[in-house]
C-alpha positions in Angstrom: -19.8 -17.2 18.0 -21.2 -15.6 21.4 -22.0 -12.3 22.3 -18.5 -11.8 24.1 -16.8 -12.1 20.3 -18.8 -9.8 18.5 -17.6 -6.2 18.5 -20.4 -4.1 18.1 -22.5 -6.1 21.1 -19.9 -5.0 23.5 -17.7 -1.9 25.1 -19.7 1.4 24.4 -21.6 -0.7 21.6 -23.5 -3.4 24.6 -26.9 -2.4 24.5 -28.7 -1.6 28.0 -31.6 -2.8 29.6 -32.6 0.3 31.7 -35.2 3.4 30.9 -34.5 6.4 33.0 -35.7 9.6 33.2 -33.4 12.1 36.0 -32.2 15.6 36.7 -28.3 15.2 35.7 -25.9 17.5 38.0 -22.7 16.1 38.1 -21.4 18.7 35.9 -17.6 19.5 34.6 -17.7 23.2 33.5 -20.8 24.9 33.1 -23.9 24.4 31.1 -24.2 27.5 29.0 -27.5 29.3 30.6 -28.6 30.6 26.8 -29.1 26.9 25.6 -32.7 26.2 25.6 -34.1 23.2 23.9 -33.5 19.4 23.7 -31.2 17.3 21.9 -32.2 13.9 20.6 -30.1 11.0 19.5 -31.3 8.0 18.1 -29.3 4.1 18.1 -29.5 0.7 18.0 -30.5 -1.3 21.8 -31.2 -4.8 20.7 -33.9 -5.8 23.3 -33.8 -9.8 22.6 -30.5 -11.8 21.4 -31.2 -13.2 18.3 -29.4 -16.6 16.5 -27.5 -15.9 13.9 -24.9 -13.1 13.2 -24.9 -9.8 14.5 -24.3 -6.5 12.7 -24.2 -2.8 14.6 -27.4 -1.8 12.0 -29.7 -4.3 13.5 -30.4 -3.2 17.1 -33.9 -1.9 18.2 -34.1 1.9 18.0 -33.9 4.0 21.4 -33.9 7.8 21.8 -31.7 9.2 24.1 -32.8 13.0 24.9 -31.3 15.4 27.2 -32.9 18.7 27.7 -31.6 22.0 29.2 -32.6 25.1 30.1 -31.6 27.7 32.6 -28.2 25.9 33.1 -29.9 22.5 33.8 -30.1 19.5 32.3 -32.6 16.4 32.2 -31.6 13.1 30.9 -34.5 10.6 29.3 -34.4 7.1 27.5 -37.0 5.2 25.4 -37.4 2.5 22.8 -38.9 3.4 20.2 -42.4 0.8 20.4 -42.0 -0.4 17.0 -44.3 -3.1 15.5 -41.8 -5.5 15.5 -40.2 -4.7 19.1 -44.0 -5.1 20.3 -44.2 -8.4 18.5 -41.3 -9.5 19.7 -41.5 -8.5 23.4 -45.1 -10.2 22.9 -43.5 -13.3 22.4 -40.5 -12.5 25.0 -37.6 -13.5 22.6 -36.4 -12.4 19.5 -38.8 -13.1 16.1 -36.4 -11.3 13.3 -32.4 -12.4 12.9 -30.4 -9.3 11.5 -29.0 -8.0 8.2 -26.5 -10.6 7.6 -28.7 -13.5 7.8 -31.7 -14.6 5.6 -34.8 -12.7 5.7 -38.1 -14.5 7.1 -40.0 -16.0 4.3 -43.3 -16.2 6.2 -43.8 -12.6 6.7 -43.5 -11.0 3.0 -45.3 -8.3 5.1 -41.8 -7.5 7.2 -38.8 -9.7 6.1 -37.0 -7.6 8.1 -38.0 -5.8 11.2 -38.1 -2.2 11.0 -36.7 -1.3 13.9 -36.2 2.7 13.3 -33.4 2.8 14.8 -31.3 5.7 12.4 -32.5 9.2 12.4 -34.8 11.1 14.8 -36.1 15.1 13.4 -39.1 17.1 14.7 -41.9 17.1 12.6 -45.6 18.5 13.1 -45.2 18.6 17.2 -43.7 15.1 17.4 -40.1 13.2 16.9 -40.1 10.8 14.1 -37.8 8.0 14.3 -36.7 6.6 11.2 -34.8 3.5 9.7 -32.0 3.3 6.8 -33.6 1.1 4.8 -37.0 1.9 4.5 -40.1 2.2 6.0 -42.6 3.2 8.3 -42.2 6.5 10.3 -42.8 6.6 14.0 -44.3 9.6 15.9 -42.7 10.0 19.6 -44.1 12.5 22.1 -41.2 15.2 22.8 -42.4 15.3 26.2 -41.5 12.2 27.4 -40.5 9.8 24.7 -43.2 8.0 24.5 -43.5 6.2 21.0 -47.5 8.0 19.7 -47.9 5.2 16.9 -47.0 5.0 13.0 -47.4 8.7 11.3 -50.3 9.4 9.4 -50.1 9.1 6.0 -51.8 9.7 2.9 -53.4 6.4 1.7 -50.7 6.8 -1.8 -47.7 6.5 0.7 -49.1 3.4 2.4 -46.3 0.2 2.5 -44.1 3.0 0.6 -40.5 2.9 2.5 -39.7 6.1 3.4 -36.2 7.3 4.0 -34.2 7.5 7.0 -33.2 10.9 5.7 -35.7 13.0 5.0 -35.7 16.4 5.8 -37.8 18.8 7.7 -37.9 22.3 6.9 -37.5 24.8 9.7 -38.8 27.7 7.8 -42.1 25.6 6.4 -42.5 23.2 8.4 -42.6 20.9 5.7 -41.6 17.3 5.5 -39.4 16.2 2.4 -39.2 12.4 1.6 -38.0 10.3 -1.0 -39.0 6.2 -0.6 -37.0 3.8 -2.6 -37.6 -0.1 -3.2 -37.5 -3.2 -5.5 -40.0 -2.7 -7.7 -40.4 -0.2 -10.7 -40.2 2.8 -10.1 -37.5 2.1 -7.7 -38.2 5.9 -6.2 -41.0 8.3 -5.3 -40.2 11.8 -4.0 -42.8 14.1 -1.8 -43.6 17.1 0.3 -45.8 17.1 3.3 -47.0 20.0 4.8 -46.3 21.0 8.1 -50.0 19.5 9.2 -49.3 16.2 7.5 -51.3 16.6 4.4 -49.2 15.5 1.2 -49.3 18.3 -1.2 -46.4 16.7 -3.8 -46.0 13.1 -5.1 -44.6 11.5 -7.8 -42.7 8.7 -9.2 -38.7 8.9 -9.8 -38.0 6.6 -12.7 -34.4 4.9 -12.0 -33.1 2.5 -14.3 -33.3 -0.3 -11.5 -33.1 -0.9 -7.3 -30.8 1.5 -6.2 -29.6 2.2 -2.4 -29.4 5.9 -2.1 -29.0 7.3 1.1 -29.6 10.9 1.7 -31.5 14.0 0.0 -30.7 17.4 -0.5 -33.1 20.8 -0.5 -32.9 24.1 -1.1 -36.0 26.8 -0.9 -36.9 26.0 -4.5 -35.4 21.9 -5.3 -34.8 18.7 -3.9 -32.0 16.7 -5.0 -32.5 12.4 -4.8 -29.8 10.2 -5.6 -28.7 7.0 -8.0 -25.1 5.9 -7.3 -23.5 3.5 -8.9 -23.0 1.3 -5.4 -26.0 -1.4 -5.8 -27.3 -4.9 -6.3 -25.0 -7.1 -8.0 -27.9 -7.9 -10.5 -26.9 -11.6 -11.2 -26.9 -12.3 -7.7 -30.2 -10.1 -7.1 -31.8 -12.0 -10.1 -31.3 -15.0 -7.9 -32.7 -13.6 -4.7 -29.0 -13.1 -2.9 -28.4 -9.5 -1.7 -24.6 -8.6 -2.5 -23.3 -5.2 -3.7 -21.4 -4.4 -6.2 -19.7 -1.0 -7.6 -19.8 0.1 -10.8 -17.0 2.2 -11.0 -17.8 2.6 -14.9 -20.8 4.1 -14.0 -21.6 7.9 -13.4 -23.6 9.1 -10.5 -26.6 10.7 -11.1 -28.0 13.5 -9.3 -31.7 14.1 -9.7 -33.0 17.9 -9.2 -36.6 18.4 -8.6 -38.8 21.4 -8.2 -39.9 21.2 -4.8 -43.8 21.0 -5.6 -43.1 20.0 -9.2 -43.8 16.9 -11.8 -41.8 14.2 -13.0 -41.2 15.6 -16.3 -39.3 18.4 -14.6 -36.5 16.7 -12.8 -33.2 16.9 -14.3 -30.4 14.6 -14.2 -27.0 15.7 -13.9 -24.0 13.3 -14.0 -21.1 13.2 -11.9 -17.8 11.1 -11.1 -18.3 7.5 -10.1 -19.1 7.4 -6.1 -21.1 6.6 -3.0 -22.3 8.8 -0.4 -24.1 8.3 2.9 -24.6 11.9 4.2 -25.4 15.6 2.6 -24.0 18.3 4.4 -25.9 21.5 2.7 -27.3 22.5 -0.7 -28.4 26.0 -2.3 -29.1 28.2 -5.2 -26.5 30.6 -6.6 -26.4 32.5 -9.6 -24.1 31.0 -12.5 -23.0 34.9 -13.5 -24.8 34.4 -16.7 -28.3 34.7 -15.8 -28.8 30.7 -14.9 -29.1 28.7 -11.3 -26.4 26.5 -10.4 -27.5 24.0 -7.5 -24.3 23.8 -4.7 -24.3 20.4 -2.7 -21.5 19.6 -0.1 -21.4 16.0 1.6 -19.0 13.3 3.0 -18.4 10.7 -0.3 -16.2 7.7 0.1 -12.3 8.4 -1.2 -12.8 5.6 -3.3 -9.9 2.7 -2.5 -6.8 2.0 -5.1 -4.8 -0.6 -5.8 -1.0 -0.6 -6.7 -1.5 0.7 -10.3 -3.9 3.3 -9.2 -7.0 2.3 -10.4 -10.2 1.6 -8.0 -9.9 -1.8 -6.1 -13.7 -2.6 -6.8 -14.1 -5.8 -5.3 -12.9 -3.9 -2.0 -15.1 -1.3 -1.7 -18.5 -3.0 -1.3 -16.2 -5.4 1.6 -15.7 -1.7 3.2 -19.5 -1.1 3.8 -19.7 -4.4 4.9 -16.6 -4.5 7.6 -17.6 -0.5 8.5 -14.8 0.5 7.7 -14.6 4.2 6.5 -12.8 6.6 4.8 -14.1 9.7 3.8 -13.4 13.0 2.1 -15.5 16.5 2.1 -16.7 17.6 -1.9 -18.6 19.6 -3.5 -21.2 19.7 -6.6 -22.7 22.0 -8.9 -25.6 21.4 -10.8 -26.1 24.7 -13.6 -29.5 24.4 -14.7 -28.9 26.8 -17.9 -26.5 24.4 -18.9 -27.1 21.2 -17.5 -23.4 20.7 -17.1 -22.2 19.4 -13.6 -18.8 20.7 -11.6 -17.2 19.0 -9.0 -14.2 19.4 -6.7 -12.4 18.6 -3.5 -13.0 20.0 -0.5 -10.9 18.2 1.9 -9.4 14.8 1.5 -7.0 15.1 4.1 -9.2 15.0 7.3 -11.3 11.5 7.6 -14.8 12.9 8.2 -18.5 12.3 7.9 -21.8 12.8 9.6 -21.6 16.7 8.6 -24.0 18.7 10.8 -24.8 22.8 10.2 -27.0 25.4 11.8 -30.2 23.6 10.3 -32.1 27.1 10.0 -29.6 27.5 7.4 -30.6 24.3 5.5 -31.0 24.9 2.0 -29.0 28.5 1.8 -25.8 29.3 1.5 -23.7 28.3 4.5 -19.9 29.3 5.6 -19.6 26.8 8.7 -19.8 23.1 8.5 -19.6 20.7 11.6 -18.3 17.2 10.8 -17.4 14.1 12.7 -13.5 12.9 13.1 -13.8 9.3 12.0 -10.4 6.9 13.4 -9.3 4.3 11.2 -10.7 0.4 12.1 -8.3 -1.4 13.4 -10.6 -4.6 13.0 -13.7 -5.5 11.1 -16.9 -3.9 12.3 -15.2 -1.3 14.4 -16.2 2.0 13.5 -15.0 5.2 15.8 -16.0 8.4 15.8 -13.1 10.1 17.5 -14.1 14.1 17.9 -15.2 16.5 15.6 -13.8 18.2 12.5 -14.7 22.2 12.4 -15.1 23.6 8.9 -14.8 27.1 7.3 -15.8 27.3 3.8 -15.0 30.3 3.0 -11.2 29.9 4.3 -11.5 26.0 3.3 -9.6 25.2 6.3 -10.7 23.7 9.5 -10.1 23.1 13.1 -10.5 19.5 14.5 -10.4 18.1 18.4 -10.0 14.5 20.0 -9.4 13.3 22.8 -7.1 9.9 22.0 -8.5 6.4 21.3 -10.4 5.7 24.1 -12.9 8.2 23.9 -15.8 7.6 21.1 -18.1 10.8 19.9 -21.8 11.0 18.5 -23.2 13.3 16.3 -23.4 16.5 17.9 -26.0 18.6 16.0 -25.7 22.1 16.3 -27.5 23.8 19.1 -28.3 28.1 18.4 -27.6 29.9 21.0 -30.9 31.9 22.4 -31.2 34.8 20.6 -28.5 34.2 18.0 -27.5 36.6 15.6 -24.5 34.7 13.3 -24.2 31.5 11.7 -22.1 29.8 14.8 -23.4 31.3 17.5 -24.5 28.1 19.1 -23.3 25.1 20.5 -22.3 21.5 19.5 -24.0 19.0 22.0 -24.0 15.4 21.6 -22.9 12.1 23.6 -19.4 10.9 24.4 -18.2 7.2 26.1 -15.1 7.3 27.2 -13.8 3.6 27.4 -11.4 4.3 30.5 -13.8 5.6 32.8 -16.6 3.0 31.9 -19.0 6.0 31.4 -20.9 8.4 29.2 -21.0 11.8 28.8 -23.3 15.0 27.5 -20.7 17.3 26.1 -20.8 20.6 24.9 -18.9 22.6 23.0 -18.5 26.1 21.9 -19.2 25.8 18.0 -17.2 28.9 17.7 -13.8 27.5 18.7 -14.2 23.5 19.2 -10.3 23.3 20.0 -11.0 24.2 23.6 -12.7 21.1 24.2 -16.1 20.7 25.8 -17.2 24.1 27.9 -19.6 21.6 29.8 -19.0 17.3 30.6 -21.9 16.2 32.2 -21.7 13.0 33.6 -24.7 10.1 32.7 -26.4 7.9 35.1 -26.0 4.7 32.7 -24.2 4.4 29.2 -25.5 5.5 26.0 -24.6 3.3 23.6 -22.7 4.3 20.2 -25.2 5.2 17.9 -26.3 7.0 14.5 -28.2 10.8 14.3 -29.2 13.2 16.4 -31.0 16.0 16.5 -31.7 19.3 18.5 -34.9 20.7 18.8 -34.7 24.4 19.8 -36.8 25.5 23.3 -38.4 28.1 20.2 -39.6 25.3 18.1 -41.1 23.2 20.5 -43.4 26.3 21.8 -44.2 26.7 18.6 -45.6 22.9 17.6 -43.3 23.0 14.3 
């Protein structure tokens, strides 16, 4: 199979060759003059073509940044200078094959390359890129992108595999990570503080190798993951990765004091599922004295056959082809009772990647900011279409596309200087639209995303599709944290 017949290696997935750094001014609209800051987005840019089969997930990570200010707006490109991508460019051809082939046997080191391509966040003065399944975290100078070497970490963390999606506190500074693996524990959770010293660590005992995902926090717990979407264990047991679901099987949701022990987390159950992406968690009082923990994410709707029940064998296949389908839910987690609730949100509008005002991360939020996800009309052929508003205190929402041809990124939201409510702020994030061959900045009004971008702002090359952003306020980077 060539290049030519692999989806994600062409259209608005190709990767590009180019690194630019330029002033952009073909502008549709207006750049709002009280959006000060940058936006990062992180993707895969596979530098090398590689034998084997090709999935979207294996591409060398490269940040694409655009920064504004007084109405302007500067565009910048960089791979992120992995270890690998440095072996690799050393050798000037590709020295790792992807996901769906085998891993290399000679380096027990790095069977697969990390190539931190997944999720970008600020953290201690720097970006830090990070990959999906595991591993080490790269510092990047904001200034110009450049990749600073591996962050520093406490000799306990060292060959850990820290999460893609960790968080970063705004209002500490802190860095929250949870590392999962093969090996017994399966999980550790910690807290670095906004220097880089690690002031929490422990072990998470799971009852095996799990894939979670994503994390939740609020001021005063985290919230790790164990869903019953993992190894098929016969198959593991003979060194073959293939998932299986365990629909028979609850999820567990694990709530830790922030700078607790291990004997304090608390497992709640919860309904059968898998999740990639949290939207929000926080603290509320029960009415009766107690805490109940409040999480909101984008779970799969879980597929059905004829008679109703869930088509197991097809759901692990879904993962694999990318194809999605997604509802918005809620949990809560009582911690006087230790009982869990659980309810539907929205199962009516296909939507994932949730995004909020990320000052409010960990309280009680109103607005949500999802992306509209289209239907695959082949294998491996993800789309995200536009954007999905949403008001939790109405539970209703707004959404906005532009047709099939034109394919969204993440837009984190972007405050407006000087805000004073939850949306006053922006949505800014990458668009390619298939019929004119190009890429766009856009940016939206987060107040009313159904009049379509207040500012298009054409690029000089394409960005390709890609996985998180992240916007990094003009106030933040003054302030190093």
């Amino acid at each position: 199979m060539g290049s030519n017949d692999i989806p994600v290696l062409n259209g608005g997935f190709a990767p590009i060759e180019h690194e630019y750094t330029i002033e952009l001014t073909d502008v549709e609209g207006e750049i709002p003059k009280d959006l000060t800051g940058m936006h990062v987005r992180n993707g895969p840019n596979r530098r090398f073509e590689a034998q084997g089969r090709y999935h979207w997930f294996d591409g060398d990570g490269m940040l694409h940044a655009v920064e504004f200010e007084g109405g302007r707006a500067r565009y910048r490109n960089r791979w992120v200078m992995t270890q690998g991508l440095q072996e690799e460019l050393a050798a000037g051809q590709a020295l790792w094959q992807g996901i769906k082939d085998p891993p290399r046997k000679d380096r027990p080191d790095a069977p697969l390359k990390n190539t931190s391509n997944t999720d970008v966040k600020y953290y201690a003065g720097h970006l830090i890129s990070m990959w999906y399944l595991g591993g080490s975290v790269y510092k990047v100078r904001p200034d110009d992108l450049s990749t600073a070497g591996m962050l520093d970490l406490d000799p306990r963390l060292k060959n850990l595999p820290i999460s893609a999606h960790s968080k970063v506190d705004e209002r500490t500074g802190e860095f929250l990570f949870f590392a999962y693996g093969k090996k017994s524990p399966y999980m550790h959770y910690g807290v670095m503080d906004r220097h880089g010293a690690l002031k929490t660590f422990m072990p998470v005992q799971l009852p095996g190798p799990r894939l979670p995902h994503d994390m939740a926090i609020t001021p005063n717990y985290s919230v790790v993951h164990d869903l019953p979407l993992f190894y098929d264990m016969e198959a593991f047991a003979a060194g073959r990765h293939k998932l299986k679901f365990y629909h028979e099987t609850p999820s567990r949701f694990g709530v830790i004091p922030r700078h607790g022990t291990p004997e304090q987390i608390r497992w709640f159950e919860a309904s059968p599922t898998y999740m990639y992406h949290v939207s929000n968690a926080w603290e509320e009082d029960d009415g009766h004295g107690g805490t109940e923990i409040v999480m909101t994410g984008t779970p799969f709707r879980l597929p059905r056959d004829w008679r109703g029940n869930v088509d197991v064998d097809r759901f692990p296949k879904m993962l694999a082809n990318l194809e999605h389908d997604f509802m918005f839910y809620e949990w809560r987690f009582n911690l006087r009772t230790g009982q869990t609730r659980e309810r539907v949100i929205d199962d009516i509008i296909n939507q994932e990647f949730p995004v909020i005002n990320s000052w409010m991360q960990g309280y009680k939020t109103r607005y949500t900011w999802n992306v509209l996800m289209g239907r695959c009309n082949q294998p491996e052929d993800p789309r995200f279409c536009g954007f999905v508003r949403y008001d939790l205190q109405k539970d209703s929402c707004t959404t906005y596309h532009e047709g099939v041809h034109k394919w969204f990124s993440e837009a984190p939201f972007a405050p407006a200087d000087n805000w004073k409510n939850e949306d006053d702020g922006y949505l800014v994030g990458f668009m390619w639209d298939d019929l004119a061959q190009a890429s766009f900045v856009t940016v939206f009004d987060a107040r009313d995303i159904s009049r379509g971008p207040v500012a298009r702002i054409r690029l000089p090359q394409r960005v390709p599709n890609g996985f998180h952003a992240t916007w990094v306020s003009g106030e933040r980077l003054r302030r190093g944290w």
